[in-house]
N, C-alpha and C positions, 0 to 999 in steps of 0.2 A: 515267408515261413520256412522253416530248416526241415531238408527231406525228413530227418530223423523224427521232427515234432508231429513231423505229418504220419509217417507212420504208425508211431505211438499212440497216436490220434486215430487212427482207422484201425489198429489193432485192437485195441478200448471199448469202441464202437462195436465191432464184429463179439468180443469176448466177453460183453457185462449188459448193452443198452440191446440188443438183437435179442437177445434169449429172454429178457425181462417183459413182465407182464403191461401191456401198453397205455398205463393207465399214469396220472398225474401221481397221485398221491406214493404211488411206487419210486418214480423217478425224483421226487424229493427228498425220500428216505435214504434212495444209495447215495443222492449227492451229499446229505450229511455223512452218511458214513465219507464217502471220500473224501471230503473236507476237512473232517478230522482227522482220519488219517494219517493223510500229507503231513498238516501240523506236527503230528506228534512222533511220525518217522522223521519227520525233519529235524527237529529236537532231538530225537532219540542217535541219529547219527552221529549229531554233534557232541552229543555226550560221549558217547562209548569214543570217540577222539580224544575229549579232552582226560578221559581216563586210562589213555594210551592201550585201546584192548581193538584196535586198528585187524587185525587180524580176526578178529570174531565178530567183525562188526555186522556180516551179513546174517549171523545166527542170534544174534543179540536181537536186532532190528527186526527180524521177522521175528521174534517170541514178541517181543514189545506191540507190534502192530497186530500180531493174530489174538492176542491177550485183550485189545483193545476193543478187538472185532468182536470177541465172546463177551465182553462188558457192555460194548453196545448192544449186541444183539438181547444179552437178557433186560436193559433198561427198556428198549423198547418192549418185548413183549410184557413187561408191564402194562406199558403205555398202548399199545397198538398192537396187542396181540393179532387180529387179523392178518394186517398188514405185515407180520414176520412169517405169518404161517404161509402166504403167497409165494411171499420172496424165496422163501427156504432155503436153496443151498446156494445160490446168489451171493446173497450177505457176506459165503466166505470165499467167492472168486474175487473179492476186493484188496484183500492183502497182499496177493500173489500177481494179480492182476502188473498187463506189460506196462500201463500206467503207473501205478507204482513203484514197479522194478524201475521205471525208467529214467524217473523223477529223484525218489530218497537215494540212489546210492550212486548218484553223481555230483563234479561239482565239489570234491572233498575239499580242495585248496580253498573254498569260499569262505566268508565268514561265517556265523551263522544269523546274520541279520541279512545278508546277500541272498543265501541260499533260501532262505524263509521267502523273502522275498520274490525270487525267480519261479520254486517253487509254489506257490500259491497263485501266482500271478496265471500263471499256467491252470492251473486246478480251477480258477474261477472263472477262465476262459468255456474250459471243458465242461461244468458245471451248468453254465448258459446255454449252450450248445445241449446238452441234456436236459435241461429242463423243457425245452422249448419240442424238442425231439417229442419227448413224450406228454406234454401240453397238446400238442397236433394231434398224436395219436388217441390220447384220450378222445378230444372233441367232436376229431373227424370219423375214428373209427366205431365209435364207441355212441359220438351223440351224449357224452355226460362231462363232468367236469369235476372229479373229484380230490377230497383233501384230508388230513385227520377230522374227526368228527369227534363228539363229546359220546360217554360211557363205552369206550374203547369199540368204536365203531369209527368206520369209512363215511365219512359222509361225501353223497353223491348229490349234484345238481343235475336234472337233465335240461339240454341245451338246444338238439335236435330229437324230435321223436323217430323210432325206430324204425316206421317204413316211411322218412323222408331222407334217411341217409344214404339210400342207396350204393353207387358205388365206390361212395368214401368207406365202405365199410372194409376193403380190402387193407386198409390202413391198421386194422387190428389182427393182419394176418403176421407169417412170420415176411410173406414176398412184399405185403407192403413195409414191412418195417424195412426191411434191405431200401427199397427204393425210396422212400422218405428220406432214410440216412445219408445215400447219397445226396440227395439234393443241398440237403440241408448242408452237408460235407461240402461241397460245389461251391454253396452261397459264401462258407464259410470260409474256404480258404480264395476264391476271388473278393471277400473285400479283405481280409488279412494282405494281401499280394498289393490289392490297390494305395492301402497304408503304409507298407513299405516302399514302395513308391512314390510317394509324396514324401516321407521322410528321408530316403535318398537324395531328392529334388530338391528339400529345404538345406540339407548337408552340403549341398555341392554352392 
């Protein structure tokens, strides 16, 4: 994995999945937002290119994605009002976020079937990586396991009752979330390393 990816990766981590509330249904919601996103910055680069406005492209692209942020955020609180009123101002560290910056405005020489590509490939990595983050914490810190729910509520299952979770409950702290995230960070970049390795291995 490229130092760069990696940091982009920890910087992500520290700046959007730490601060957020440690619950599943949370961690679904910003991976849709960021998945779209991506998409739609990614397209949205390549347009302002193919409309020769290369010089605005960084003001163009951020109106476009923070545009999208405010279109999102209101279709959800349709849909999930709780669930936006949690996140609050979360919702809009995603447009600005170093994953973003890191992602849509590089890579300009690419096509835009490459760069969609690269782009995404990346995001549905970090996506898994997120989901999973806060899957754990839900579980372990929390003892529930929740998702959207019908008449714009949370639906929660409980998984663990609350005086069996003992001292997984640190996991719905902010020191558990740091140490969770490394791990998971750990797992994740020694099997990424051990893939590249094998595919070195098959190349040679």
């Amino acid at each position: 994995m490229k130092r760069r990816s990696v940091y982009v990766l920890i910087a992500t981590i520290l700046g959007i999945l730490i601060p957020s509330p440690g619950r599943f249904v949370y961690g679904v919601t910003l991976v849709i937002e960021l998945i779209s996103l991506m998409f739609i910055g990614t397209l949205a680069t390549s347009l302002v290119k193919k409309l020769k406005l290369e010089e605005l492209t960084t003001i163009i692209v951020l109106m476009i994605i923070i545009s999208t942020t405010i279109l999102f955020r209101q279709i959800m609180i349709l849909i999930q009002p709780e669930v936006m009123l949690t996140l609050g101002y979360i919702i809009f560290l995603m447009p600005v976020s170093v994953f973003m910056i890191g992602y849509v405005f590089i890579n300009e020489e690419k096509t835009l079937k490459e760069k969609l590509r690269f782009n995404m490939i990346h995001i549905l990595t970090f996506s898994l990586y997120a989901l999973l983050f806060f899957l754990l914490r839900d579980i372990a810190g929390y003892g529930t396991f929740t998702f959207y729910g019908s008449n714009h509520q949370i639906y929660e299952k409980v998984l663990i009752v609350s005086d069996k979770i003992g001292v997984l409950s640190v996991f719905a702290s902010l020191p558990g979330a740091f140490i969770l995230s490394a791990v998971l960070l750990f797992i994740h970049l020694y099997v990424r390393n051990k893939f590249a390795i094998v595919r070195k291995a098959e190349a040679q």
